[in-house]
C-alpha positions as semicolon CSV with decimal commas, in nm:
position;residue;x (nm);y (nm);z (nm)
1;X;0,000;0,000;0,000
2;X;0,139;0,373;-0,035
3;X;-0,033;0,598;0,086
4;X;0,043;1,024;-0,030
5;X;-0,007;1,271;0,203
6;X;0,050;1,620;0,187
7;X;0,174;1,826;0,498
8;X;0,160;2,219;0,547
9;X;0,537;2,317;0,694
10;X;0,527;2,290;1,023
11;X;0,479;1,945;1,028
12;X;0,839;1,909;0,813
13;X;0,962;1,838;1,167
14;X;1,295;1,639;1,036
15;X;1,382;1,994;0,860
16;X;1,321;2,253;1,128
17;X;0,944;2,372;1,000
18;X;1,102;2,396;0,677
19;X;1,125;2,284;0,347
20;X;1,490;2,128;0,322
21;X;1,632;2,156;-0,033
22;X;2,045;2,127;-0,140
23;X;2,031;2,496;-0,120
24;X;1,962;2,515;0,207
25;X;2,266;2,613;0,451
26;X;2,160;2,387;0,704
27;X;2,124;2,063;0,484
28;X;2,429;2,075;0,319
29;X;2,705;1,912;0,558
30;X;2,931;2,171;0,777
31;X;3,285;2,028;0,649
32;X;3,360;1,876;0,329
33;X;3,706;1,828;0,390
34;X;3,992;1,599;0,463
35;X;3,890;1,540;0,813
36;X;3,520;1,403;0,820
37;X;3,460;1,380;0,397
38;X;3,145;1,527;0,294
39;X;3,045;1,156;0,099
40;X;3,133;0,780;0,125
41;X;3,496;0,720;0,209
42;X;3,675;0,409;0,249
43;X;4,062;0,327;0,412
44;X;4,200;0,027;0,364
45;X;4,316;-0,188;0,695
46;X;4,640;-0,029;0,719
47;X;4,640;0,288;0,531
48;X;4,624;0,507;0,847
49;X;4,853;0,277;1,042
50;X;5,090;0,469;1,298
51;X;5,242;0,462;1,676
52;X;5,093;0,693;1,948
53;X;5,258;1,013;2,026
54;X;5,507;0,988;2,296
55;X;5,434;1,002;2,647
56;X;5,065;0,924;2,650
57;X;5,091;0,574;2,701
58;X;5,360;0,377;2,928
59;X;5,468;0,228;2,627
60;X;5,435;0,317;2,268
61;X;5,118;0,157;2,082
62;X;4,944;0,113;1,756
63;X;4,723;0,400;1,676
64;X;4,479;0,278;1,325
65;X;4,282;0,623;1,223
66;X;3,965;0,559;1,123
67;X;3,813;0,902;1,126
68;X;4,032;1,223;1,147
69;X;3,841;1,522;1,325
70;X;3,996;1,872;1,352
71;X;3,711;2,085;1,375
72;X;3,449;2,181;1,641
73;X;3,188;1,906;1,615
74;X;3,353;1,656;1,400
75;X;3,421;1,287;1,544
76;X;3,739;1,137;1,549
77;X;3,763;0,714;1,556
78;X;4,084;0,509;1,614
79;X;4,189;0,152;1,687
80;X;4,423;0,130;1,927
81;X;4,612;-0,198;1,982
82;X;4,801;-0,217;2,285
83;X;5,083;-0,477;2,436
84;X;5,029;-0,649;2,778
85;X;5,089;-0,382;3,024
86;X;5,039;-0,070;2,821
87;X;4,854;0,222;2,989
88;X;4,732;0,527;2,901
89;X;4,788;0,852;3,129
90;X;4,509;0,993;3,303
91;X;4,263;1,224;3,002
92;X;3,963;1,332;2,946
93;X;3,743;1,400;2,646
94;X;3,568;1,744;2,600
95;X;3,226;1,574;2,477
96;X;3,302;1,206;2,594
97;X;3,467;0,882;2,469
98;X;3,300;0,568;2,380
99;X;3,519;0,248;2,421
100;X;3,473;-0,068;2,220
101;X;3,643;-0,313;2,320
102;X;3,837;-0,548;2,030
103;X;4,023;-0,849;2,170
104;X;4,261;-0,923;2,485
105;X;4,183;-0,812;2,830
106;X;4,184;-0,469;2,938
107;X;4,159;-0,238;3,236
108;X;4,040;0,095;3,249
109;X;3,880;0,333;3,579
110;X;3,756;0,647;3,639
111;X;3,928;0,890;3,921
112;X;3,847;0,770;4,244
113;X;3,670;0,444;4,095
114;X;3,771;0,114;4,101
115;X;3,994;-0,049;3,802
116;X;3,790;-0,240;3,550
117;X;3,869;-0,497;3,362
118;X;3,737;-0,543;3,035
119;X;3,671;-0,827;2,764
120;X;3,606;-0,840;2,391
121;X;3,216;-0,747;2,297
122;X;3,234;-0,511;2,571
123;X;3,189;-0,087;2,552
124;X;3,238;0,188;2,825
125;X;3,115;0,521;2,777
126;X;3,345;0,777;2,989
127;X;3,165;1,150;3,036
128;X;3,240;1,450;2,883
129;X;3,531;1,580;3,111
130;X;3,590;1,258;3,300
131;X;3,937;1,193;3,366
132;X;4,022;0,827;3,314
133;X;4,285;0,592;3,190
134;X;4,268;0,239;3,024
135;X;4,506;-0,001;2,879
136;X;4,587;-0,364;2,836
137;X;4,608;-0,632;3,125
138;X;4,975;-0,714;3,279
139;X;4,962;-1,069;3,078
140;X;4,769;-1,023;2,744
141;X;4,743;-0,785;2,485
142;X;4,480;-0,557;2,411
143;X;4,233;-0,358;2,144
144;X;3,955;-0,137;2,089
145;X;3,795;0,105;1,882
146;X;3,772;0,472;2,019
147;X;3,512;0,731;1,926
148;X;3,513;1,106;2,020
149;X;3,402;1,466;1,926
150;X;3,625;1,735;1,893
151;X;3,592;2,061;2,009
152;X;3,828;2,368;2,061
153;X;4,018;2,185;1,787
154;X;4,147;1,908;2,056
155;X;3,972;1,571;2,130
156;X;4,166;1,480;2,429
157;X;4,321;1,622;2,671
158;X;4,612;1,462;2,888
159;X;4,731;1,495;3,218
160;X;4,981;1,261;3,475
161;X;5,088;0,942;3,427
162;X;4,860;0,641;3,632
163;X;5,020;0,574;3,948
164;X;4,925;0,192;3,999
165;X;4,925;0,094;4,387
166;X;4,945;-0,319;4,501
């Protein structure tokens, strides 16, 4: 069955009360660069393949860009695959992180929360502004998939290294 029916504008609610058409400034996409393409983009396993900037981590890691963010509201994505005993320092994302775990055994916690440990199927959502720090167990290797929002052109920000106590 199909079924036409015609609507007077305020009931466009997916377009703000309006008409949307190409012209429209609001319909077209913000950015159509580089950073978050303004169409279908595909990277090859690989292609974006580096190490993590120094000092973040306890030990260096491998960073996988899936989605490079620079401006306000753009998302960045990355796999990060870590060796056994890797940690991150303490950060915090300006609009949040969410955390999909891969493979391996992690850990991760919250300031002033307990330490976590995490398995493969498994996500964690850390606030906007909530200083954390996760990594891979002492014994097995670890990965995820990252996604956060950039704003003030920055997507983390990092402070001290984890002090672990026994």
């Amino acid at each position: 069955m199909i079924v036409i029916n015609t609507t007077s504008a305020e009931d466009w609610s997916f377009s703000r009360g309006k008409i949307a058409s190409a012209g429209t400034a609001w319909a077209r996409p913000a950015m159509n660069n580089a950073s978050n393409p303004g169409q279908m983009t595909i990277r090859r396993s690989g292609e974006k393949l580096t190490r993590s900037p120094a000092g973040v981590s306890t030990a260096p890691m491998q960073i996988e860009s899936l989605l490079d963010g620079s401006h306000d509201g753009e998302n960045t994505a990355m796999c990060a695959m870590l060796d056994p005993g890797t940690i991150t320092k303490w950060h915090a994302h300006p609009h949040g992180q969410l955390l999909y775990v891969l493979s391996g055994t992690g850990r991760a916690q919250s300031d002033g929360g307990p330490i976590i440990t995490l398995h493969p199927g498994v996500s964690v959502w850390f606030a906007s502004g909530e200083r954390h720090w996760h990594g891979a167990a002492l014994d097995d290797s670890f990965s995820y998939i990252s996604f956060q929002a950039v704003q003030d052109s920055r997507a983390v920000d990092w402070f001290e290294p984890v002090e672990m106590r026994p």
